[in-house]
N, C-alpha and C positions, 0 to 999 in steps of 0.2 A: 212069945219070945222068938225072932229070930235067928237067924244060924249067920255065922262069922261070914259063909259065903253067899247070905243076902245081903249083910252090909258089904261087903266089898261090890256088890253088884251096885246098889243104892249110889256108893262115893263114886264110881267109873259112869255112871248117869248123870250124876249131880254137874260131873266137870267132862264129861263126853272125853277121855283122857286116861290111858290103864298109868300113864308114867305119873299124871299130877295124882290120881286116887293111890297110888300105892305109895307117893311120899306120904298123903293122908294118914294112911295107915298104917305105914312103917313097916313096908313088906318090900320085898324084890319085883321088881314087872311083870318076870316071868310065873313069879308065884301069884301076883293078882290074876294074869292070864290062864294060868291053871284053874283059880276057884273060877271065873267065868264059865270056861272051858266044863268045867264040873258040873256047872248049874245048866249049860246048854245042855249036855248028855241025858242028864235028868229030866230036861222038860221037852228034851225031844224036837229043839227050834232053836233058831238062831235068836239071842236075847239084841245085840245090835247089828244093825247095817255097815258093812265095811266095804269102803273103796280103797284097796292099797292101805295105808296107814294112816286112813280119816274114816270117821263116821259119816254116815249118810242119816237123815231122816226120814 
């Protein structure tokens, strides 16, 4: 089973997007950015690439 802030990581992947994943999931931005923000801490790495307020691949 995973943890609430692997799906929130999975939906901000799915749509490259913290504002369309957290309508997804019926959360605030700044609270999806947090669980990211959680799971980068934890794994020690940045999980996406950010230019300014876009993704990079």
């Amino acid at each position: 089973m995973i943890s609430f802030r692997h799906e929130v990581f999975f939906e901000v992947a799915n749509h490259l997007s913290f504002a369309k994943a957290s309508q997804v999931l019926n959360l605030s931005q700044p609270a999806t950015s947090r669980h990211i923000k959680s799971l980068e801490e934890l794994y020690k790495t940045s999980l996406f690439g950010r230019v300014g307020n876009a993704f990079v691949t």
